[in-house]
N, C-alpha and C positions, 0 to 999 in steps of 0.2 A: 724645825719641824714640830709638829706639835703629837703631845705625846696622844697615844690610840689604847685604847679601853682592849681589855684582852676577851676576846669574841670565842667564840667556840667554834670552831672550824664544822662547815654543815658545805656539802654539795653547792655551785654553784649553782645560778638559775639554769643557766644553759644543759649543764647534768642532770638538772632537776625535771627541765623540759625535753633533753631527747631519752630520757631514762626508758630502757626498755621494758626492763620487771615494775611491777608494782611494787608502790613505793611499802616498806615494810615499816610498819607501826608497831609501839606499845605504849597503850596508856595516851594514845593521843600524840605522840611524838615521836618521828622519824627520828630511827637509826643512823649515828654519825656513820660516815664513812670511815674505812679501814686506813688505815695507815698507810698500807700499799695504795689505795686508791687517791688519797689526799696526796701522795707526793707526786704519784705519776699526773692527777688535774694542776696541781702547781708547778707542775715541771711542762705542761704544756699550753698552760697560760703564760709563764714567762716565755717560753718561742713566741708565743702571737705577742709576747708586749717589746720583744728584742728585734721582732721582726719588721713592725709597724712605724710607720713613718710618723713623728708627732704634730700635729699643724701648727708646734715652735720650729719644726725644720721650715716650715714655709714662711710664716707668719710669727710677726712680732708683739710679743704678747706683753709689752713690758706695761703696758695702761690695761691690761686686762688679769689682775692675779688672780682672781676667782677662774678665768677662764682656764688658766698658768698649770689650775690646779686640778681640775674637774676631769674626766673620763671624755671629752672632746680633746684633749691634748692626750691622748693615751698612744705610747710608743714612744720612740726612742729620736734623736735628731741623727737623719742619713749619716755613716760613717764611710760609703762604699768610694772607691776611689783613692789613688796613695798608697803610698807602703805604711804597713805600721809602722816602723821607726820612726817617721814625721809625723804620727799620731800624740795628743796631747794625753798618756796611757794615766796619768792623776787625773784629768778633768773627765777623760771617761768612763776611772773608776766613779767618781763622784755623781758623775749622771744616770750610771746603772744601778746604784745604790738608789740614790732617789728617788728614780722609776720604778724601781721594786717595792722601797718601800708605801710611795704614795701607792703604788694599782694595786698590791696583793697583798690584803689583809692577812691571811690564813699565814706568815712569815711574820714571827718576832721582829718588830719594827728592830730593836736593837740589837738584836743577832744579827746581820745583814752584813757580811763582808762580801767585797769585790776586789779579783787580783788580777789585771789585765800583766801580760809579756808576749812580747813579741817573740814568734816561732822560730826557732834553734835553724833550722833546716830553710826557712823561706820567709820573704821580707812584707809579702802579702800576706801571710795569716798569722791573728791574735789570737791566743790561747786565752780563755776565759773562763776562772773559777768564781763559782757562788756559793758560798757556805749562808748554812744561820740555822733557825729552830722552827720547826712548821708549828702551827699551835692549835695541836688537836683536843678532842675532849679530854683525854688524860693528860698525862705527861708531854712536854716538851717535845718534838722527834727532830737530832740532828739532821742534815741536809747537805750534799754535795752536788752541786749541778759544774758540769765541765763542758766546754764548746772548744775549738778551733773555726772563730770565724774567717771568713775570705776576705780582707779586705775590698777586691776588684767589686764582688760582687754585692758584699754586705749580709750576706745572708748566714743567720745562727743555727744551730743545729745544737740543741741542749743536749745533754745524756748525764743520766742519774748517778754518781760513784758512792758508791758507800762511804758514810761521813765517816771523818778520825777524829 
């Protein structure tokens, strides 16, 4: 991976454009968002990137790495189907890793951990922890995002835990 320039975390476009209020200026330059607001847009940008099907689930992109790499492959390769225990729970870490760090800037490329385990109680659903470091204009902000996905279905459902 190659390494990412440390950006100031600023409202995405999409917040930028359904923003209700006027956007608040000083000096010419919009106000970062609040901490509470950056973790809750990166906590629901990662559901639409955990959600979303990549066009590597369909299509083989092995002669196309620009493409491998770009926001046309955004999302995740189908997991739905199977029990997790037949799930490859290292290659998936590995691929949620990478999906986070290539689509979501606003996350310390290298804070980024990923802990898939299979559910205690049921062979169909993966418990899924995300830690790392959001990178707002101040300081560093730890980060716990925790899911129980379905396997049958495939479908995530992130929720924010207070980092340790």
């Amino acid at each position: 991976m190659r390494a990412r320039a440390h950006v100031e975390a600023r409202p995405s476009l999409l917040d930028r454009l359904t923003e209700r209020r006027p956007p608040q200026v000083d000096g010419g330059v919009a106000f970062a968002p609040s901490r509470a607001d950056l973790r809750d847009a990166v906590l629901r940008d990662l559901s639409w990137l955990l959600n979303c099907a990549s066009l590597e689930a369909t299509d083989d992109l092995a002669a196309y790495p620009h493409v491998r790499r770009s926001v046309l492959n955004f999302g995740m390769r189908a997991w739905a189907g199977g029990r997790a225990s037949a799930l490859d729970q290292d290659g998936m870490e590995r691929a949620i890793r990478e999906a986070v760090v290539q689509f979501e800037p606003r996350i310390l490329a290298e804070s980024v951990e990923v802990r898939c385990n299979v559910h205690a109680q049921s062979h169909a659903i993966l418990s899924l922890e995300i830690t790392g470091q959001l990178c707002p204009a101040t300081a560093p902000q730890a980060f716990q995002f925790r899911s129980d996905i379905d396997i049958e279905s495939g479908h995530v459902v992130l929720r924010s835990q207070e980092a340790m």
